[in-house]
C-alpha positions as CSV (number, residue, x, y, z in Angstrom):
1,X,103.4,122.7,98.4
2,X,104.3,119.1,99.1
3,X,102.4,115.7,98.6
4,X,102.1,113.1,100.4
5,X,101.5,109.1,99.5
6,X,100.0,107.7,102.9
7,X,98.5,104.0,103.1
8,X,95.6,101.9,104.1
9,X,95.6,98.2,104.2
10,X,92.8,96.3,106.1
11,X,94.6,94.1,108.0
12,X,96.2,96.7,110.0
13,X,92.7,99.1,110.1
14,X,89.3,97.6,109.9
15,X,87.5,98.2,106.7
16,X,84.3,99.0,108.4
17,X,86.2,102.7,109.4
18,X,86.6,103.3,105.8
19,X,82.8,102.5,105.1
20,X,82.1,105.3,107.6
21,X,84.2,107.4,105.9
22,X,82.4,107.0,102.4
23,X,79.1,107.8,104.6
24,X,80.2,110.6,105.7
25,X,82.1,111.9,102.4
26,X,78.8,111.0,100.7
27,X,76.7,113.1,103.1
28,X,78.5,116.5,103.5
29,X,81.2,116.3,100.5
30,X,84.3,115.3,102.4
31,X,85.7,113.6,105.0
32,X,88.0,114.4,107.8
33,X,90.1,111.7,109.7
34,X,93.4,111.7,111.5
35,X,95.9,109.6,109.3
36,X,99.2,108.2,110.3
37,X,102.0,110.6,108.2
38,X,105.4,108.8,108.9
39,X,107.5,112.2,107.4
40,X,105.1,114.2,109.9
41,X,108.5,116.8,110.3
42,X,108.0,117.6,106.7
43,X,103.9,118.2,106.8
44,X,102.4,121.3,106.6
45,X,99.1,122.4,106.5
46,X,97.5,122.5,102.6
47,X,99.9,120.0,101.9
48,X,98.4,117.3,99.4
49,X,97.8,113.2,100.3
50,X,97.0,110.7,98.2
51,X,95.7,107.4,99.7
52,X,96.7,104.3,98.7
53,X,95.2,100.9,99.4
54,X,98.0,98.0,99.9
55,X,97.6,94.6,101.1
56,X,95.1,91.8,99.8
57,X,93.1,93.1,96.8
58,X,92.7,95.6,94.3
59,X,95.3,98.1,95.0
60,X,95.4,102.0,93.9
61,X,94.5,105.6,95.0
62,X,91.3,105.3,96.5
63,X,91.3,109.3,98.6
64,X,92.6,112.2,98.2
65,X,93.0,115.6,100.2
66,X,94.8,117.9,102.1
67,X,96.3,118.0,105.4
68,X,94.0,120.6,107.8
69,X,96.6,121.2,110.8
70,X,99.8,120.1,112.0
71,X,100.4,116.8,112.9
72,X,100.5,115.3,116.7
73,X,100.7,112.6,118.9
74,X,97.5,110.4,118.7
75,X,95.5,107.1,118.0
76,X,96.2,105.3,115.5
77,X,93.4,102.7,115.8
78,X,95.1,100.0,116.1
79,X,96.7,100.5,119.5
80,X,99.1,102.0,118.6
81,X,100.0,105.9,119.6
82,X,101.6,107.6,116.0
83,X,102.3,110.8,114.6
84,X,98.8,111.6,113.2
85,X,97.7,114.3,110.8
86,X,94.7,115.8,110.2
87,X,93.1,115.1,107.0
88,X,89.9,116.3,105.0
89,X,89.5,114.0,102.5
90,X,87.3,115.9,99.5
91,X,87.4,112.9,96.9
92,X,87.2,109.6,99.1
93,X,85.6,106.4,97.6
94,X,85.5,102.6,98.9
95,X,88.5,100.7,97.6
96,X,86.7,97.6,97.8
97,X,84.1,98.8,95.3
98,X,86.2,100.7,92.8
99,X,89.4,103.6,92.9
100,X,90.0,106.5,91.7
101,X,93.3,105.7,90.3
102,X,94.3,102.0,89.6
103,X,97.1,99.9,90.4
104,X,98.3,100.0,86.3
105,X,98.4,103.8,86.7
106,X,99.9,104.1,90.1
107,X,102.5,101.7,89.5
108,X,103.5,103.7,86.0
109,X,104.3,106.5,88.3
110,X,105.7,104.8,91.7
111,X,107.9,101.7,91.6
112,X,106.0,98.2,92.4
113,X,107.6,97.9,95.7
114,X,105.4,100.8,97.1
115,X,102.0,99.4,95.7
116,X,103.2,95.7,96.5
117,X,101.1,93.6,98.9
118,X,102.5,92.3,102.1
């Protein structure tokens, strides 16, 4: 199995989506959203994500889950048509609020650059 790091950062998707998501993960236990993969050639089905929040702001994991289906052509949300896969998110939290895993942690495991803010 094979895990993926994918990203969020609010300038590029609108942090009112995530606060639906946390609804929703609240209400039936998990959360399922199409999420851009960029090595969608390499995703498979079961394979683990972990979803980290860059940009302005507390950064760390804030989801994590398992891709559902193969990935495909679709909407990004921001205009944009991507390589989307589909993702149930079972542990799913609002990165403005708190993470599951902090930036100290993350960063002892990836280098800076990838939990840098730009």
């Amino acid at each position: 199995m094979t895990a993926f790091l994918l990203t969020w950062k609010e300038s590029g998707w609108p942090h009112e989506n995530i606060a639906r998501m946390v609804r929703q993960r609240e209400e039936q236990g998990y959360v399922e959203e199409p999420w851009r993969i960029a090595a969608h050639s390499m995703a498979r089905p079961g394979d683990r994500v972990w979803l980290l929040r860059q940009g302005r702001g507390q950064k760390g994991i804030f989801g994590a889950g398992h891709i559902t289906g193969v990935p495909a052509l679709g909407d990004a949300g921001n205009g944009k048509i991507q390589m989307m896969g589909p993702i149930r998110f079972e542990a799913f939290v609002d990165p403005k609020q708190r993470l599951l895993i902090g930036e100290d942690a993350v960063s002892s495991v990836f280098s800076r650059g990838v939990v840098r803010s730009y």
